[in-house]
DSSP file (Angstrom, degrees, kcal/mol; ACC not computed):
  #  RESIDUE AA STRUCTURE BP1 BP2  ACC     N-H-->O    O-->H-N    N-H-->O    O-->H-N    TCO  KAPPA ALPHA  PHI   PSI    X-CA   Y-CA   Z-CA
    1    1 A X              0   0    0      0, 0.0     3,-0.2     0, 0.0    94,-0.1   0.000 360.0 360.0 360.0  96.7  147.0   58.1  119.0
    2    2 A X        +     0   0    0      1,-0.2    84,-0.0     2,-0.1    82,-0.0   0.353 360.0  15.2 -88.3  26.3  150.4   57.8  117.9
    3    3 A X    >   -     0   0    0      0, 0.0     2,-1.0     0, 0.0     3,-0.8   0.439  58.2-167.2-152.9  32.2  149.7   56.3  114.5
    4    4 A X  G >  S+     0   0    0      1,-0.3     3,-2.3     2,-0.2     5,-0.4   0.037  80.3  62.9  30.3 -63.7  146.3   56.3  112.9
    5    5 A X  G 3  S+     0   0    0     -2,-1.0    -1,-0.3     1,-0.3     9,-0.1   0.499 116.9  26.0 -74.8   0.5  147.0   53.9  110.3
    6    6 A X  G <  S+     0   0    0     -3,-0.8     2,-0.6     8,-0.0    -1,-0.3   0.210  94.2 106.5-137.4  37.9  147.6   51.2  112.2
    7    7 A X  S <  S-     0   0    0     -3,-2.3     2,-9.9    -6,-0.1     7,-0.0  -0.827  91.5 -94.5-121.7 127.3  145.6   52.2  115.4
    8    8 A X  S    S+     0   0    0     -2,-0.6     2,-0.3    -3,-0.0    -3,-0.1   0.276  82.7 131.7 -50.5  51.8  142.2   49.8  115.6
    9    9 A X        -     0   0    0     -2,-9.9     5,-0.1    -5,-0.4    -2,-0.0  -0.664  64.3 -93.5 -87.2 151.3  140.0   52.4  113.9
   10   10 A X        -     0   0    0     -2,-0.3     4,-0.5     1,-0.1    -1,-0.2   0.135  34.8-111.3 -47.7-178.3  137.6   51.9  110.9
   11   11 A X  S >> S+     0   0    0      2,-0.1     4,-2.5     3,-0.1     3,-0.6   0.892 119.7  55.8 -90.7 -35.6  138.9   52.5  107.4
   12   12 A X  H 3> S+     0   0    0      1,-0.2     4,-3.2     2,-0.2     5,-0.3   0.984 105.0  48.7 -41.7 -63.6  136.6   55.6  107.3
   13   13 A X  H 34 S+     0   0    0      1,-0.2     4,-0.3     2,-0.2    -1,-0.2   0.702 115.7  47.3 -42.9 -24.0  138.2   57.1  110.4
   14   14 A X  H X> S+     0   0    0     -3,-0.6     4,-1.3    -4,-0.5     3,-0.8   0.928 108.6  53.5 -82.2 -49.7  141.7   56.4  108.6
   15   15 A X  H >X S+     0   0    0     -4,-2.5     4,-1.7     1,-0.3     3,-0.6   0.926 112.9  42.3 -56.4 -51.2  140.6   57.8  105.7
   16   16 A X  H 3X S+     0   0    0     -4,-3.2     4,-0.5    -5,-0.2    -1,-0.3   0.730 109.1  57.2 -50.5 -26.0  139.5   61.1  107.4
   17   17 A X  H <> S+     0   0    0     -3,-0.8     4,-0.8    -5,-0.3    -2,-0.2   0.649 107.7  48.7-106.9 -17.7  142.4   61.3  109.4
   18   18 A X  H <X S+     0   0    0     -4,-1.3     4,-2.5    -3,-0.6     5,-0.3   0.625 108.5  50.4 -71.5 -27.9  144.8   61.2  106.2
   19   19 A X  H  X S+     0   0    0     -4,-1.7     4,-0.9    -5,-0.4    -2,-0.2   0.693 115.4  43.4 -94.5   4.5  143.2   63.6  104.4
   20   20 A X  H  < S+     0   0    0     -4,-0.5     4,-0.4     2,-0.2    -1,-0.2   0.578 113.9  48.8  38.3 -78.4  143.3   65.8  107.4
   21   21 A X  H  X S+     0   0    0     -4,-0.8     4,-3.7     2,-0.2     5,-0.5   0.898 117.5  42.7 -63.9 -43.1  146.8   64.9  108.2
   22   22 A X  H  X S+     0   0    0     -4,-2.5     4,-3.0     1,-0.2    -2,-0.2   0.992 111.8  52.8 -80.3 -37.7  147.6   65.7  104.2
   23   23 A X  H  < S+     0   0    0     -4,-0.9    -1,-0.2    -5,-0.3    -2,-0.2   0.678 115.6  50.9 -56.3  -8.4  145.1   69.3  104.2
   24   24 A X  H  4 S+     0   0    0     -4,-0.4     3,-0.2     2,-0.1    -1,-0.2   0.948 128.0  12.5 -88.6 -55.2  147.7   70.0  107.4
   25   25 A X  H  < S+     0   0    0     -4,-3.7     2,-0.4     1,-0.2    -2,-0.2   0.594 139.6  29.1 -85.1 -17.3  151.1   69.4  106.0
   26   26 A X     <  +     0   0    0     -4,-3.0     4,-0.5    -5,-0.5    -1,-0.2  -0.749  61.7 148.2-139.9  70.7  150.6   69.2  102.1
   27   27 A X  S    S+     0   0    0     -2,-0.4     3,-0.2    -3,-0.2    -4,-0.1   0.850  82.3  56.0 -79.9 -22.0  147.2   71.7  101.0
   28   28 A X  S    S+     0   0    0      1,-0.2    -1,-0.1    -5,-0.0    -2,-0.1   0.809 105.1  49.8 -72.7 -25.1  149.0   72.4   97.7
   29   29 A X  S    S+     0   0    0     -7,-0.2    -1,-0.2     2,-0.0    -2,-0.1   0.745  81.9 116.3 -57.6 -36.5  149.2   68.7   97.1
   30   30 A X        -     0   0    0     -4,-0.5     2,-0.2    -3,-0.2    -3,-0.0  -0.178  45.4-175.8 -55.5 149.1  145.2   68.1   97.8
   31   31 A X    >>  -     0   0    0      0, 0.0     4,-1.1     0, 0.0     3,-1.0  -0.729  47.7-100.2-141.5 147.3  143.5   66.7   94.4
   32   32 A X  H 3> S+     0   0    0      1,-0.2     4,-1.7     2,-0.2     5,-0.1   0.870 119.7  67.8 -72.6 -26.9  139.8   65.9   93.6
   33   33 A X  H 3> S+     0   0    0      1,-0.2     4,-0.8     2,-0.2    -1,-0.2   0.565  96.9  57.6 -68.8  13.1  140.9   61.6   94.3
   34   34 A X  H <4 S+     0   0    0     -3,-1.0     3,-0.4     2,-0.1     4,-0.3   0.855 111.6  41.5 -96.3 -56.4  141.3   62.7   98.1
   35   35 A X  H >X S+     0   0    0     -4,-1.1     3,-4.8     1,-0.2     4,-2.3   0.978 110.1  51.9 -15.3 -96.8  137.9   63.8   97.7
   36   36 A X  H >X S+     0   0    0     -4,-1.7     4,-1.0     1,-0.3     3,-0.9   0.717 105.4  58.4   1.0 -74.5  136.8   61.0   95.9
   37   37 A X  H 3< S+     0   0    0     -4,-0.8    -1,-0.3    -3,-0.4    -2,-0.2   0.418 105.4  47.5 -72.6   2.5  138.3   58.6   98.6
   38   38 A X  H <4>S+     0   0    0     -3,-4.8     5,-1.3    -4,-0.3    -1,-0.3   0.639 113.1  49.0-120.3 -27.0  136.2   60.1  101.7
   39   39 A X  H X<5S+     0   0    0     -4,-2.3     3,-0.5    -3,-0.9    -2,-0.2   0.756 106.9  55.8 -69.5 -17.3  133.0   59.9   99.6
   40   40 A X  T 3<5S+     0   0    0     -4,-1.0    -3,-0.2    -5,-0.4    -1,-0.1   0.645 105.1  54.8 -83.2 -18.3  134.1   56.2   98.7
   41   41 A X  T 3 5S-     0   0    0     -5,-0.2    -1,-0.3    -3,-0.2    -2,-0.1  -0.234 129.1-101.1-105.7  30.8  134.2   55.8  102.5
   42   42 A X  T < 5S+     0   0    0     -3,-0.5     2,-0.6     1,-0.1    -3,-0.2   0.446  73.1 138.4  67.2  -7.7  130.4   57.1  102.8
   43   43 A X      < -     0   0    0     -5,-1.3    -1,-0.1     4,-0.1    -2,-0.1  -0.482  49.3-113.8 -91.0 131.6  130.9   60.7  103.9
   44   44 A X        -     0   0    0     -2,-0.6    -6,-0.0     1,-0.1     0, 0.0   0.578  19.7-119.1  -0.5 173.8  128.9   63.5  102.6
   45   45 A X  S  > S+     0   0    0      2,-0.1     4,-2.1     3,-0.1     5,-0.2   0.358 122.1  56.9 -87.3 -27.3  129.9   66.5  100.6
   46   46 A X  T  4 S+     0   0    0      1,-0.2     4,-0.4     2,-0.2    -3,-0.0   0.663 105.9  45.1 -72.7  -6.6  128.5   68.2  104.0
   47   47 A X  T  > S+     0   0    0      2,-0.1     4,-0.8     3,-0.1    -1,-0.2   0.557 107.8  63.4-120.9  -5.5  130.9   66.4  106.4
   48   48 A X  H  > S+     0   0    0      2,-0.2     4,-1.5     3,-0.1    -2,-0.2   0.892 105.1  38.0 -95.4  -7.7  133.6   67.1  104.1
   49   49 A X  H  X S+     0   0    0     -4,-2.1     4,-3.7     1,-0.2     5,-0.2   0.787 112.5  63.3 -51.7 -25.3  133.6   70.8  104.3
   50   50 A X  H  > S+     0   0    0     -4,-0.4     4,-1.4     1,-0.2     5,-0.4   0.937 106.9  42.6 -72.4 -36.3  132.9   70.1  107.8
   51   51 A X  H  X S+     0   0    0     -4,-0.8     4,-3.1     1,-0.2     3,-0.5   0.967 113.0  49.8 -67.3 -49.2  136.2   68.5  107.8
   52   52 A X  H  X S+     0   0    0     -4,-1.5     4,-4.4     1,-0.2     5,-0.3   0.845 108.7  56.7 -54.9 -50.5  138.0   71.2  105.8
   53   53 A X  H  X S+     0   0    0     -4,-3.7     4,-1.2     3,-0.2    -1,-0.2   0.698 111.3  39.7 -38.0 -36.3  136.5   73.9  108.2
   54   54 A X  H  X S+     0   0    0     -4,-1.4     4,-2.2    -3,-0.5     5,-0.4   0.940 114.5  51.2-106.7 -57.3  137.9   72.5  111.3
   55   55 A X  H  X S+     0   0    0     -4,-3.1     4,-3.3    -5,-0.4     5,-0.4   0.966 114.9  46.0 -15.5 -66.0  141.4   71.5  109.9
   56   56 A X  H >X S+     0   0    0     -4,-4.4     4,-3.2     1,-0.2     3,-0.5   0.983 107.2  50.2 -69.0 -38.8  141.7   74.8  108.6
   57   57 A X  H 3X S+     0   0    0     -4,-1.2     4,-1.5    -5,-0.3    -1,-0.2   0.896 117.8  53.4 -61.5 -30.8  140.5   77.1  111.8
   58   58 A X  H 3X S+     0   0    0     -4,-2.2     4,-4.2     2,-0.2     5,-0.4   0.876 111.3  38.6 -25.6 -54.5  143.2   74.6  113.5
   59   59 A X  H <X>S+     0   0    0     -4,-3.3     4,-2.7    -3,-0.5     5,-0.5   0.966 118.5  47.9 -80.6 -48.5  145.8   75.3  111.3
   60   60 A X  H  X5S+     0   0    0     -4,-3.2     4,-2.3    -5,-0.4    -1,-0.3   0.942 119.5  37.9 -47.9 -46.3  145.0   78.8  111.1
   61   61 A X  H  X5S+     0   0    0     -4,-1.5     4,-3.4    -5,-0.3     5,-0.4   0.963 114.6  54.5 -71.8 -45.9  144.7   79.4  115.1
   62   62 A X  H  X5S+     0   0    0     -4,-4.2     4,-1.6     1,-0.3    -1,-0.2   0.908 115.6  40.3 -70.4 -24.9  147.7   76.9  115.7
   63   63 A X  H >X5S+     0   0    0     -4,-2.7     4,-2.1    -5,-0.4     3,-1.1   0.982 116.6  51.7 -80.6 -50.1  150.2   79.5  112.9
   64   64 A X  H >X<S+     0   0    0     -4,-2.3     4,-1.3    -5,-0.5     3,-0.5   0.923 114.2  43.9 -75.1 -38.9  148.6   82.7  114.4
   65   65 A X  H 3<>S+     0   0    0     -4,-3.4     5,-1.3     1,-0.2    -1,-0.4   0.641 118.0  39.0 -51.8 -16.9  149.6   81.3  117.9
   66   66 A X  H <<5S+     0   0    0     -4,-1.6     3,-0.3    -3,-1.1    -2,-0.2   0.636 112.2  61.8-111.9   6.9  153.0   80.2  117.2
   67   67 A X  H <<5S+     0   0    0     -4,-2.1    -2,-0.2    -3,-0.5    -3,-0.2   0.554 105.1  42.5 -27.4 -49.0  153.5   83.2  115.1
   68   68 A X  T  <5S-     0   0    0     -4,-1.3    -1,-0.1    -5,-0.5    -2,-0.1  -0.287 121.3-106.0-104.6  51.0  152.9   85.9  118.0
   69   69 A X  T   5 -     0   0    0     -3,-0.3    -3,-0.2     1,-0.1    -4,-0.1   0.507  54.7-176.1  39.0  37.7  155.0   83.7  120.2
   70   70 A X      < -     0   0    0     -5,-1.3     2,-0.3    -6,-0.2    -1,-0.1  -0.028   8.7-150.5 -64.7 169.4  152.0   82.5  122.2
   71   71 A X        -     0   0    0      0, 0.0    -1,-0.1     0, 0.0     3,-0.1  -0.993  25.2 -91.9-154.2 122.1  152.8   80.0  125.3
   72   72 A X        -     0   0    0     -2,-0.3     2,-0.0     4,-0.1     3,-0.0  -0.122  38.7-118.9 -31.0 128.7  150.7   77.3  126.9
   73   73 A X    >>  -     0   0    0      4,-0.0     3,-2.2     2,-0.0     4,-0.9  -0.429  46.4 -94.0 -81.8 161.6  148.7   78.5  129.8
   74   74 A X  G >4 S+     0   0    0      1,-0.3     3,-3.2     2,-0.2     2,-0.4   0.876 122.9  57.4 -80.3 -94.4  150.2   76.3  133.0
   75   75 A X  G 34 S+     0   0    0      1,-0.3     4,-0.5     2,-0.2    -1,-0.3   0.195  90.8  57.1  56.0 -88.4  147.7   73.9  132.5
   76   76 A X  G X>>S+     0   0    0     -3,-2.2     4,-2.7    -2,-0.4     3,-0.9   0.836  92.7  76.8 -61.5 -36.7  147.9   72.8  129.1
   77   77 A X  H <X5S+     0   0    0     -3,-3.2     4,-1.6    -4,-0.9    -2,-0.2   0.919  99.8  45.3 -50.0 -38.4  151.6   71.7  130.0
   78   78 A X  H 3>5S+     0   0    0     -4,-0.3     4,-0.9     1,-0.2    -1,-0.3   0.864 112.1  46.5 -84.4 -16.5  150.0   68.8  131.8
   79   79 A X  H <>5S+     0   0    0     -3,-0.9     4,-3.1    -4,-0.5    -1,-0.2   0.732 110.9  54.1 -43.3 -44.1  147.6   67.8  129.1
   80   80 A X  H  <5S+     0   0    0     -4,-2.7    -2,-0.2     1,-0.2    -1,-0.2   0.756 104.3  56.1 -83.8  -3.9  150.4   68.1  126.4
   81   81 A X  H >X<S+     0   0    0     -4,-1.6     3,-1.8    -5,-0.5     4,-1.1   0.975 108.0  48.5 -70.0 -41.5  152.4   65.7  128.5
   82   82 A X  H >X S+     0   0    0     -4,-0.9     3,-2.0     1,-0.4     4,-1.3   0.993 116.5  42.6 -44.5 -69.3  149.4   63.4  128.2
   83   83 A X  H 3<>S+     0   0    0     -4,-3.1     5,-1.1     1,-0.3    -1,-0.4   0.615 100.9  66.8 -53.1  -2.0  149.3   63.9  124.6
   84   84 A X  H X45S+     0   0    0     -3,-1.8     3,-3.8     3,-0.2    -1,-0.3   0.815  89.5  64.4-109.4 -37.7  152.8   63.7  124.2
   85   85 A X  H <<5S+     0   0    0     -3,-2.0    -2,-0.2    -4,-1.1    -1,-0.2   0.951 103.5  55.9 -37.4 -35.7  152.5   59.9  125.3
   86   86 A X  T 3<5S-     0   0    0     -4,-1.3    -1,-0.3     1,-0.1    -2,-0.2   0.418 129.9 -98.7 -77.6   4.7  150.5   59.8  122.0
   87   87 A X  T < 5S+     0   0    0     -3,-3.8     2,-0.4     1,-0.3    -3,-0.2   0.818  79.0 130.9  93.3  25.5  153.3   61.2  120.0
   88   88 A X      < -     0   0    0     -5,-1.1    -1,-0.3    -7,-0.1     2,-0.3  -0.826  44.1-141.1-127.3 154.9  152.4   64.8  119.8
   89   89 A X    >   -     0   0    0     -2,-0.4     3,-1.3     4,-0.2     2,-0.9  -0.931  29.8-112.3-133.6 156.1  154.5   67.7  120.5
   90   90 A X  T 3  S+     0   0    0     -2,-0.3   -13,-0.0     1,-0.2   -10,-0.0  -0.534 121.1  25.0 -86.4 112.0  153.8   71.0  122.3
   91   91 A X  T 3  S+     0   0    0     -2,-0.9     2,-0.3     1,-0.5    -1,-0.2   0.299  99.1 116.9 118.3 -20.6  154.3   73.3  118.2
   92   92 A X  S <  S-     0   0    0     -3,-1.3    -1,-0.5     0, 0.0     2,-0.1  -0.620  71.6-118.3 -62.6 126.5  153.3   70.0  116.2
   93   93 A X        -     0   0    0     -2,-0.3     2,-0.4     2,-0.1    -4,-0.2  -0.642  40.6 -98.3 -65.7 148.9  150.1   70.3  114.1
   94   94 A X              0   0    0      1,-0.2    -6,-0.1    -2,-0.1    -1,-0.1  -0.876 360.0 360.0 -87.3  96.4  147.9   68.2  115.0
   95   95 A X              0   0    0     -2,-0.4    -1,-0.2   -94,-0.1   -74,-0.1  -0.255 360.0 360.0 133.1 360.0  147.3   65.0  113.5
């Protein structure tokens, strides 16, 4: 998906997928109204930790791999071409 906010999703799924997008690039930014605005959208206090959990063991795996100079197994290359239609790049967080 190479824009979420204008890609024929619900407004929950957008809403999840920015605060996501902002816990990837911006975590010092995050605020209790980003909260706020995913409960406003129905979701849980349990499906947002669930959210926070899986962001972060992403973000964590994706730094400790491109930190010890890890390299796509032959494999992936042809999946991240796929993805790459979508806008994503092989070192991009994910989002």
């Amino acid at each position: 998906m190479r824009d979420f906010r204008s890609a024929p999703i619900s407004d929950a799924d957008k809403a999840m997928l920015a605060y996501a997008e902002k816990l990837t690039l911006a975590p010092s930014e995050m605020r209790e109204e980003d909260v706020q605005v995913l409960r406003a959208h129905g979701f849980s206090d349990r499906a947002i930790l669930d959210m926070n959990l899986v962001a972060g063991i992403y973000n964590v795996l994706d730094r400790l791999v491109d930190g010890l100079g890890g390299e796509l197994h032959e494999w992936m290359h042809s999946e991240a071409e796929r993805l790459g239609i979508a806008g994503w790049k092989p070192g991009s967080p994910a989002g």
